[in-house]
N, C-alpha and C positions, 0 to 999 in steps of 0.2 A: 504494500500500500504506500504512494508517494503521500508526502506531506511537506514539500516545501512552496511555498507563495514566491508571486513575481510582483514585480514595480507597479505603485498606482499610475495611472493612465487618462487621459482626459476623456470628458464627456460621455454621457450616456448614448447608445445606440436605439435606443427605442424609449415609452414610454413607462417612467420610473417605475421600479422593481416594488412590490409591499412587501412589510416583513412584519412578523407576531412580535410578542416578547418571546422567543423561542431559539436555542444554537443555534438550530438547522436551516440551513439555508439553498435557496437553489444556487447552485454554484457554477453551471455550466448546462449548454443547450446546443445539441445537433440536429437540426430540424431538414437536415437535406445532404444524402450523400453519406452516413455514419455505414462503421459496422457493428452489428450489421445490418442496421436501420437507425430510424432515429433514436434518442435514447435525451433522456436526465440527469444530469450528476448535482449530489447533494453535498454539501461540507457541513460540519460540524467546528461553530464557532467557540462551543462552551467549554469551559473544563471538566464536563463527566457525560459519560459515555451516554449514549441516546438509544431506546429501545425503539426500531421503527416499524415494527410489529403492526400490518392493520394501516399502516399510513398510507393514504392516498394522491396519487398526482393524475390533475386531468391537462385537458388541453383549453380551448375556449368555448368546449362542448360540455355541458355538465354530463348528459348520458355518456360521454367520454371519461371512464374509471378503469386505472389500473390501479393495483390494491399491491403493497410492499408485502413481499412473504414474512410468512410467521421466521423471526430467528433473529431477522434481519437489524442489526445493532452498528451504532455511525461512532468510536470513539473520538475525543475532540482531537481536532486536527484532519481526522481523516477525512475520504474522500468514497462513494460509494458512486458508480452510474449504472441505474435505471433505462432497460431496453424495451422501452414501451412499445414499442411500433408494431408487436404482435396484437395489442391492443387497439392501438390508434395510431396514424401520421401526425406528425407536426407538418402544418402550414407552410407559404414564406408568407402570411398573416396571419398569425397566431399567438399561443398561451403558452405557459408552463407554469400552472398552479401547484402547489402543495398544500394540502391538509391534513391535518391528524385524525387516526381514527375516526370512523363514522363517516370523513368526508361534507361534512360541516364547517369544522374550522381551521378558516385560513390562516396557514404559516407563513408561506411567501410566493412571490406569483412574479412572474414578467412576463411581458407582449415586445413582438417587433411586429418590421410592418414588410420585411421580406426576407429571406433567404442569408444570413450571413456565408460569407467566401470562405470561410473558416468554420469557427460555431462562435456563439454569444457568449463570452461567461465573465465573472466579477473578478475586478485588476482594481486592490490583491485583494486573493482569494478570500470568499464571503461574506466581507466590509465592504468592497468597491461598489461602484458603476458597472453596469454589464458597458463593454467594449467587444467589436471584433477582436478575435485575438491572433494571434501570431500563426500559430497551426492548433489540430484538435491533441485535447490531452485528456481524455477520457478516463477516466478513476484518477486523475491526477492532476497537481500544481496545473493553474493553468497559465501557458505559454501569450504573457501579457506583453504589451507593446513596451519596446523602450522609452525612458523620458526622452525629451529632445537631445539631439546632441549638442553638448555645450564644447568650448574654445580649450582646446589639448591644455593639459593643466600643466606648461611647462616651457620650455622656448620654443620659437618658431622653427629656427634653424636647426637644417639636417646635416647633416654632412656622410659623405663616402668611408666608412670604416675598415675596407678589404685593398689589398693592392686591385690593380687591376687583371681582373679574370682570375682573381686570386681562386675562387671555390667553382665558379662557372653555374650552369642552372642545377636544380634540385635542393638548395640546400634549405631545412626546412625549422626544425625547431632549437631553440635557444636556452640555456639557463647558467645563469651565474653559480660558480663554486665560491669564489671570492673577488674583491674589486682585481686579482690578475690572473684570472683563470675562466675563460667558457667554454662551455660546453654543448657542442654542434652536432647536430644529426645531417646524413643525404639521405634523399630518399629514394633514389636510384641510381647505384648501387645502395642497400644500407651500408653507411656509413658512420662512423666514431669517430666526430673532431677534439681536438685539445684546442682551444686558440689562446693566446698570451698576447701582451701587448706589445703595438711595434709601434713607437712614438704616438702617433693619436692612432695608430690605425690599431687588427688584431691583423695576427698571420697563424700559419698552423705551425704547434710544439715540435720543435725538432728531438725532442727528449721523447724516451720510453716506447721507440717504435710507431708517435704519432706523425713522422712528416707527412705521410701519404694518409693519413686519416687510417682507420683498424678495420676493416670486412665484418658487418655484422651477421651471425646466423642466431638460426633458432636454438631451443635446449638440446636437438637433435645432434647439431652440427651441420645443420643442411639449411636449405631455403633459403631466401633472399630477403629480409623484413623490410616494407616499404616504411621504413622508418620517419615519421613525422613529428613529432613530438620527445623533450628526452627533458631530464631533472637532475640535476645532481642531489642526495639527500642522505643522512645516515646508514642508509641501507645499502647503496653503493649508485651506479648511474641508472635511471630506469627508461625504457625508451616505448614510448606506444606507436603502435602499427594498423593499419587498416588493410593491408592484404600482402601476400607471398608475393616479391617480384616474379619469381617462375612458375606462377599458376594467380596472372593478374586479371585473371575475369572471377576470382570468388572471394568473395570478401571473409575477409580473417581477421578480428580486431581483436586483437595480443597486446598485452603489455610483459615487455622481458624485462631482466635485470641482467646486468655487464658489473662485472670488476674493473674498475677503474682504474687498478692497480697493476695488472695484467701485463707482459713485458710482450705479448705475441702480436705479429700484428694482423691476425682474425682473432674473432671473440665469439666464441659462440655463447649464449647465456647459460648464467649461471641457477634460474627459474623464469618459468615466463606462467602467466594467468590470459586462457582464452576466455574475453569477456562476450565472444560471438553471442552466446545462445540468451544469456542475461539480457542482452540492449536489441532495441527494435532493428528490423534489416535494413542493411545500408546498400547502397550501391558500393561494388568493392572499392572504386576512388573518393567514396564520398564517410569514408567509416572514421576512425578513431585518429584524430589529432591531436591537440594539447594534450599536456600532463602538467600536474603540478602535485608539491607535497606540502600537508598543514600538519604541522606538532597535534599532537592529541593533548595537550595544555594547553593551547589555544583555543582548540573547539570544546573542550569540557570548561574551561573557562569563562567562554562566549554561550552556554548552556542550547552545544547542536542537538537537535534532535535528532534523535536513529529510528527511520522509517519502519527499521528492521525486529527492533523490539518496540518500537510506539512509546519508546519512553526519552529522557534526557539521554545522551551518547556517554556509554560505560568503557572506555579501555579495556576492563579487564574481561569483559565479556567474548573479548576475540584473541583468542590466546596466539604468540608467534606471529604476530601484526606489526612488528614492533612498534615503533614509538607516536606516528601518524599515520593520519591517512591518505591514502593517495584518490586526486581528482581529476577526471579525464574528460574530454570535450567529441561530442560528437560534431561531424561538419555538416552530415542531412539534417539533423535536426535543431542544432544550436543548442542542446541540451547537455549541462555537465552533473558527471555521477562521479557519488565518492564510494571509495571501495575500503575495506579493509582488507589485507593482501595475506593470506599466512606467506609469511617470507619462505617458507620449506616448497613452495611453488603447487600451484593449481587451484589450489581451493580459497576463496572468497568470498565476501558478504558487501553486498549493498547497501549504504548509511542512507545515502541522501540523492535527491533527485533532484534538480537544480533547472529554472529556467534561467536561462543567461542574458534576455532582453535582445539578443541577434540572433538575426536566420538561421546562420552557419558560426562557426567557431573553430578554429585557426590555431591556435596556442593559447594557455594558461597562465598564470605568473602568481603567484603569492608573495605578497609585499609583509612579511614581519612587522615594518615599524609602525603599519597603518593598521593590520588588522585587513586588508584588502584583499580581497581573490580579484585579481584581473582575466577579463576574458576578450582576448582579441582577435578581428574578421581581419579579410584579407580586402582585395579591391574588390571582392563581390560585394560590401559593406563601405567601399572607399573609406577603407583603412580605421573602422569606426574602433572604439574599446567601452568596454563596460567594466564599472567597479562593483563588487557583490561582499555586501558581512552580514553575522547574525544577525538576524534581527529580534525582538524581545520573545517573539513564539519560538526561537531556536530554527530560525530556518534561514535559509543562504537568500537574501533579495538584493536586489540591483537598487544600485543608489545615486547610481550618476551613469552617463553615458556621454564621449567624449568625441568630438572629431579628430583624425591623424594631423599632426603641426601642420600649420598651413606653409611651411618650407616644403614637406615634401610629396612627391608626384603619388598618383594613386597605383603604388606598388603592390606587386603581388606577392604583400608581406605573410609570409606563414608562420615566421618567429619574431619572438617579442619577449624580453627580460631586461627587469630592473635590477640596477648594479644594489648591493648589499648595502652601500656606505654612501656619508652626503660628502659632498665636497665644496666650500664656498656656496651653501646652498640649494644643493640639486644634485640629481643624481642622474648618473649618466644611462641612456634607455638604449637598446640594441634592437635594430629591426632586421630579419633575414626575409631577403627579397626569393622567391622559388625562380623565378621567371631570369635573373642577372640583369634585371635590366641596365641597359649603359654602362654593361661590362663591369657591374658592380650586386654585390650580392649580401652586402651587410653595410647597412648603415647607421649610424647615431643620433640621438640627438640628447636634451636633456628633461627630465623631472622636478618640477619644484618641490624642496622636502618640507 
């Protein structure tokens, strides 16, 4: 059961919603196009569980009654959808009432006056305005529109960070080890960069068998991981994948783990977690990009909610996790999930379901000093980024959404990392361009701290 909410959103879509003194709320509306019909979904705003036993939702037909089976229980936070359509269709003018018992009395109700492109439902979830939304999220968070994009919170100017044709195209996700060490993925061939600093620029480690970058495979020894996304973090370097380069019509979305430490220069992993079967089907170029890692002191601190037990997130409850969790971005749906990983490799638990405010999603970034998950699009989004923290229900929402500096061109950024440390005020930002455009494939710019 997902339970994390998205960004409020402007203006209502139709005319306003009514609601009881009662949680339960309608929460979401497919009135054309659902699977596998139209359907309702209900959230639960209160804090104790709701017996929905006998409740009824109609349409703008009173002789229109579907009746909630006997069992049927909403705890707070969660999310239940309702497939009426064996009952009744929804409209593109129409209803979605709910009553309790008997079918008397009114809990909450909304009317449009046609067809949402998406479905209807409340930004954030069960408080809001119904708004179109982003895509359909069906028992779950629902996929709320970004706020505006506001003015990159940091200097204008970019600048060229790679020599020239230093990495060429493919090179895709980024993450800081410290202010003189990142860490770079290709994505075709997988690839392992080291890069160090070369006056203002980075080049690749001539140390430890990185000049040519290290050949990534699977825990096999074999395959090619279209490596897009990579983290450096206690655990060692973690790199997510969306399909095998030698079998790239089926989508594989893996996250492996490399030693970093490693003197060869192939690496096959040392555990990997296929999160194929867990996450909705992607098209194989369109699966698993970003990664990032958050302290589990951070999020028990920030009080994250675990979808997984319905309760406050327990550490101890995932044995062999070690110390955080790791967050991963899909690119078809803009959607990030947090995992808890048994580091002994394969086995995994889902915490968190995360709308990210963009289409797609590109690479990940976890800013420590802010408490920020960053989630950043490529030029399919012209270069947009989103900021995401707990919010008071324990769940990930977006809090700002940014345009890329107005220095630089609409590149086909697929990496994005903020440096660890401030300097004179700001922190230095790394964008990896996949495309090389103008024979450059990483460039800089800075962060206000």
């Amino acid at each position: 059961m997902a339970v994390l909410v998205g960004i409020v959103s402007a203006g209502l879509v139709g005319p306003a919603a009514h609601a009881a003194s009662t949680g339960v709320r309608i929460n979401e509306v497919e009135s054309s196009g659902g699977s596998p019909g139209d359907w309702i979904e209900l959230t639960n705003t209160s804090a104790s569980t709701v017996d929905l036993s006998g409740w009824v939702l109609k349409d703008n037909d009173d002789s229109h009654v579907f009746t909630i089976a006997s069992g049927t229980s909403l705890p707070p936070g969660g999310f239940v959808a309702l497939d009426v359509d064996p009952v009744y269709g929804l409209g593109s003018s129409d209803s979605a009432r709910l009553y309790q018992p008997g079918g008397t009395t009114l809990v909450d109700s909304y009317s449009w006056t046609s067809h949402a492109s998406t479905t209807y439902g409340r930004c954030p979830d069960g408080t809001g305005p119904f708004v179109t939304t982003v895509a359909s999220t069906k028992g779950g968070p629902n996929a709320c529109p970004p706020p505006p994009a506001a003015t990159w919170p940091g200097g204008t100017a970019v600048a060229n960070a790679d020599a020239t044709n230093e990495f060429g195209t493919n090179l895709s996700g980024l993450s800081f080890q410290s202010a003189g060490v990142v860490w770079a993925v290709d994505n075709g061939p997988g690839t392992l960069y080291r890069l160090v600093p070369n006056g203002s620029l980075w080049k690749l480690d001539t140390t430890g068998g990185f000049s040519s970058g290290k050949t990534l495979h699977y825990l096999s020894g074999s395959g090619d991981p279209d490596a897009e996304g990579v983290v450096y973090t206690p655990d060692g370097v973690l790199v997510s994948s969306e399909r095998d380069n030698d079998h790239n019509g089926t989508s594989l979305m893996k996250v492996m783990r490399y030693d970093p430490t490693a003197t060869a220069t192939t690496l096959n992993a040392t555990a990997e977690w296929n999160l194929t079967g867990d996450l909705p089907a992607a098209d194989p170029n369109s699966g698993l990009e970003g990664i990032a890692w958050v302290p589990d002191s951070t999020l028990t601190g920030a009080g994250l909610h675990d979808e997984h037990t319905n309760a406050p997130y327990n550490p101890s409850n995932y044995s062999n996790h070690g110390t955080g969790l790791y967050f991963v971005a899909s690119e078809a749906t803009g959607t990030i999930y947090a995992y808890a990983l048994n580091l002994a490799g394969g086995s995994f638990t889902r915490i968190a379901t995360i709308a990210s405010g963009l289409p797609a999603v590109m690479d990940l970034e976890w800013e420590p000093s802010t408490g920020r998950l960053w989630a950043e699009c490529d030029d399919t989004c012209s270069g947009q980024t989103t900021t995401l923290v707990v919010n008071t229900s324990g769940r990930f929402a977006v809090t700002a959404s940014y345009k890329r500096p107005s220095g630089m061109s609409n590149y086909n950024n697929e990496g994005f990392a903020i440096a660890p440390t401030c300097a004179a005020g700001v922190k230095t930002v790394l964008w990896s361009d996949d495309s090389n455009d103008k024979s450059h494939a990483l460039r800089s710019g800075t962060l206000s701290c």
